[in-house]
C-alpha positions as CSV (number, residue, x, y, z in Angstrom):
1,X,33.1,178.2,333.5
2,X,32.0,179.4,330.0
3,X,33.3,178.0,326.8
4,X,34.2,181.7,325.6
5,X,36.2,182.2,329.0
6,X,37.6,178.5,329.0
7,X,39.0,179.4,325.3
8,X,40.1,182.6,326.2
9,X,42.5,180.9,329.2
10,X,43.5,178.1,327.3
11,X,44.8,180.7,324.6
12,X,46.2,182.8,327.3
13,X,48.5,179.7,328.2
14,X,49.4,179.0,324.8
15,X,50.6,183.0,324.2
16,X,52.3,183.2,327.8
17,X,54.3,179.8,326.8
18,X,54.8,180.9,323.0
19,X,55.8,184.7,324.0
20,X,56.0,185.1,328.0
21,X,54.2,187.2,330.7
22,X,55.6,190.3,329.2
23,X,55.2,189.3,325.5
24,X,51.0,188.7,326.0
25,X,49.1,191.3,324.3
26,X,45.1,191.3,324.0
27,X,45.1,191.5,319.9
28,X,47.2,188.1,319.8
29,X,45.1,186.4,322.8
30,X,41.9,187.6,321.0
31,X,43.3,185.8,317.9
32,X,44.5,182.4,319.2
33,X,41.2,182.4,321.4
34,X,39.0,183.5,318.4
35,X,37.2,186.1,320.4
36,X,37.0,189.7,320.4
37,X,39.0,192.0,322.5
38,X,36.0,193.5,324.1
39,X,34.8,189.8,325.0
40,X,38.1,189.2,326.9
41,X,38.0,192.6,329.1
42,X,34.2,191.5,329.8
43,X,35.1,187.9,331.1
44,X,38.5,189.6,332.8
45,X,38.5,192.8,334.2
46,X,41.8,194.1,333.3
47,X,45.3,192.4,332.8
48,X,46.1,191.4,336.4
49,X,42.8,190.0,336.4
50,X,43.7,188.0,333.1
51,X,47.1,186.9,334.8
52,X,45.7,185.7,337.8
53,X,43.2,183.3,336.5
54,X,45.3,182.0,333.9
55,X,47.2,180.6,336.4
56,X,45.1,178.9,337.9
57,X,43.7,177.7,335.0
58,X,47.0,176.2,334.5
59,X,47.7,175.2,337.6
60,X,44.1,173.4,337.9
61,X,45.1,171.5,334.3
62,X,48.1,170.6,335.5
63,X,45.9,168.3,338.1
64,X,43.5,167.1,335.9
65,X,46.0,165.6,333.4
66,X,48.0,164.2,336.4
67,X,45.1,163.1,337.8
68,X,43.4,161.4,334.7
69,X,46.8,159.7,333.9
70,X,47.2,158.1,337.2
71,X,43.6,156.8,337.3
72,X,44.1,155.4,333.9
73,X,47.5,153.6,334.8
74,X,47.7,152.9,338.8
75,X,50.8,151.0,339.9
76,X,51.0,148.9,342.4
77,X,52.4,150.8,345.9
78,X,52.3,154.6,347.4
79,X,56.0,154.8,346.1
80,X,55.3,154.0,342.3
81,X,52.3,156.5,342.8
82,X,54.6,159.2,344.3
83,X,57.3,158.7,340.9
84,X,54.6,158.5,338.6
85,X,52.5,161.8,340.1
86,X,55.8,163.8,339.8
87,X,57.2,162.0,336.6
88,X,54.1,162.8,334.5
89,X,55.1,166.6,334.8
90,X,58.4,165.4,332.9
91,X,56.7,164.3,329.7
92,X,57.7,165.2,326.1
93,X,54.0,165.8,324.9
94,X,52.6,169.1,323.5
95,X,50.0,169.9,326.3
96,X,52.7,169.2,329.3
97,X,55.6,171.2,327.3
98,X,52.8,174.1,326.8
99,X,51.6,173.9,330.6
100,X,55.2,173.7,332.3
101,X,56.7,176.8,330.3
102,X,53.2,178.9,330.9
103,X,53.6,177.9,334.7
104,X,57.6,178.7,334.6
105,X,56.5,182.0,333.0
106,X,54.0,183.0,335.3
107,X,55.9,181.9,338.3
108,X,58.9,183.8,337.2
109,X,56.9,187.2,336.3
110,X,55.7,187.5,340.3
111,X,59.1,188.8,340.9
112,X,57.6,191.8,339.2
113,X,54.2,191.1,338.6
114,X,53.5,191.5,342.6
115,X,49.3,190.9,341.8
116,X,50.3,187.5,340.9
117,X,52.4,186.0,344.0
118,X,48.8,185.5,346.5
119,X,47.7,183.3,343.6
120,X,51.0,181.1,343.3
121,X,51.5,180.7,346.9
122,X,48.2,179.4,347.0
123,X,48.8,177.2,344.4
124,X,52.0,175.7,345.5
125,X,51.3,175.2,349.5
126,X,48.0,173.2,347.5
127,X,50.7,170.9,345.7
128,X,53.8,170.8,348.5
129,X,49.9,169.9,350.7
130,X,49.3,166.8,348.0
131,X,52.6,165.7,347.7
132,X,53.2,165.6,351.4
133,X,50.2,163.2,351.3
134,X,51.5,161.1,349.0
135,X,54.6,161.0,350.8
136,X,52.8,159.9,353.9
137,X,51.3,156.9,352.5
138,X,55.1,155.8,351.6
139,X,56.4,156.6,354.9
140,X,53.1,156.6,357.8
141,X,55.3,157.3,360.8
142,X,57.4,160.1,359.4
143,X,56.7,163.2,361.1
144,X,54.5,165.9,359.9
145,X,56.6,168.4,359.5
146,X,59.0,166.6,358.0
147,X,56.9,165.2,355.1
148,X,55.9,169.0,354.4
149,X,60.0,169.8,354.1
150,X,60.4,166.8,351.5
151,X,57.5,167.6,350.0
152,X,58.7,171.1,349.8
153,X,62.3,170.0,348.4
154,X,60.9,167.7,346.1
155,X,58.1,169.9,344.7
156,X,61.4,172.8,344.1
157,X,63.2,170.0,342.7
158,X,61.2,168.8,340.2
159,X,60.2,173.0,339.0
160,X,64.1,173.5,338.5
161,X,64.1,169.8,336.4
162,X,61.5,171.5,334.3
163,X,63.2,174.6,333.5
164,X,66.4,172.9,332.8
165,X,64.7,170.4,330.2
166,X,62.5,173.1,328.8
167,X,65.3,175.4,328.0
168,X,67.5,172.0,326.4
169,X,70.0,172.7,328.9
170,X,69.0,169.0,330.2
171,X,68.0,166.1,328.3
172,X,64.4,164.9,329.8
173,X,65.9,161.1,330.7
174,X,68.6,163.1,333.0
175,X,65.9,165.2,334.2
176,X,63.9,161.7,334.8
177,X,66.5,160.2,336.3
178,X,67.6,163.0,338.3
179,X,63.4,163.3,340.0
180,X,63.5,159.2,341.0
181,X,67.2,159.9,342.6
182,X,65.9,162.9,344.6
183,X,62.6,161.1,345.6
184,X,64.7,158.3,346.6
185,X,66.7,160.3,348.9
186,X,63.7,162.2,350.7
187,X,62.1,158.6,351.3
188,X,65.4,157.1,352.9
189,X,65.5,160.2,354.7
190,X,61.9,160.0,356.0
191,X,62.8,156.8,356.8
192,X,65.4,157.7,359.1
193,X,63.4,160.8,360.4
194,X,60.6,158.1,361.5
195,X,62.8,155.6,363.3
196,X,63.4,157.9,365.6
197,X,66.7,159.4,367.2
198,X,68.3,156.3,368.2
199,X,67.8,154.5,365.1
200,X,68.4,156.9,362.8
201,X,71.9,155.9,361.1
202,X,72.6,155.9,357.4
203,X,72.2,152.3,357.1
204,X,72.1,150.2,354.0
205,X,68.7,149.0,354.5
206,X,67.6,152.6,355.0
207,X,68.8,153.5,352.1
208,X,67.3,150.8,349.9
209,X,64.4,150.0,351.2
210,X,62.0,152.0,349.9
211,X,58.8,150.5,349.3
């Protein structure tokens, strides 16, 4: 990817989050990107164009700063690499505030913006895919399907966190506290799902006994 078109998304993001789907106009995002507005329709066709790679643009830095984070600080066991994978999208820092309210924007224009809902789907059966993984590696014997359904709960979960802390309707420890409960939960149940019909009571040690 060019450095022209790389600016041009990453100001894209910052105007979606600043002013919304709606609220993105080519003079402001020519501005922030410090480009012309003939430049942008070169790299991107026309507006839907515009919309569609910006998601992915954010989707695909969304990975990369999860990604780089984890590397950088590993802990020990596939359960503290599950809460930290979904806990670093809960962080009060610039570049995760501006990345979560440009996806929430995006995400919520599809209802209308119908060019953009191939692209998100995509996007999110790519992370309910990764997180299912992750989830296997805490629970091996849990069955497929239903590591894709926690992975699918969890995934919903933690976009519904975001929004709330975004918007200050919840404070981000809640919203912290909240993601550990509900991975907790999905592991205890994949837990039960993978010792099979007989065994699968609500014990104590199922409930606990999560790493």
């Amino acid at each position: 990817m060019s450095d022209r078109r790389t600016a041009i998304l990453e100001a894209a993001a910052t105007v979606i989050a600043r002013r919304g789907v709606r609220g993105l106009r080519v003079e402001e995002l020519a501005e922030e990107a410090g480009v012309s507005k003939a430049l942008i329709y070169y790299h991107f066709d026309d507006r839907a164009g515009l919309l569609r790679r910006t998601l992915a643009f954010v989707n695909n830095r969304a990975e990369r700063y999860t990604a780089e984070q984890s590397a950088a600080d590993a802990p020990a066991g596939p359960l503290r690499r599950l809460e930290q994978a979904l806990l670093l999208e809960l962080q009060d820092l610039p570049h995760v505030r501006e990345n979560s309210t440009a996806w929430g924007e995006l995400r919520a224009s599809a209802v209308f913006e119908t060019e953009l809902r191939s692209e998100l789907a995509l996007a999110s059966v790519i992370w309910i895919r990764e997180v299912a993984d992750q989830l296997g590696e805490v629970r091996p014997t849990a069955p497929e399907s239903a590591l894709v359904a926690s992975a699918e709960r969890l995934t919903a979960l933690l976009e519904g966190l975001s929004a709330r802390w975004l918007c200050g309707i919840l404070p981000l420890p809640d919203a912290r506290a909240a993601m550990r409960e509900g991975i907790g939960v999905e592991v205890a149940c994949l837990a039960r799902r993978a010792a099979g019909p007989d065994e699968a009571e609500d014990t104590p040690s199922s409930r606990t006994n999560l790493d």
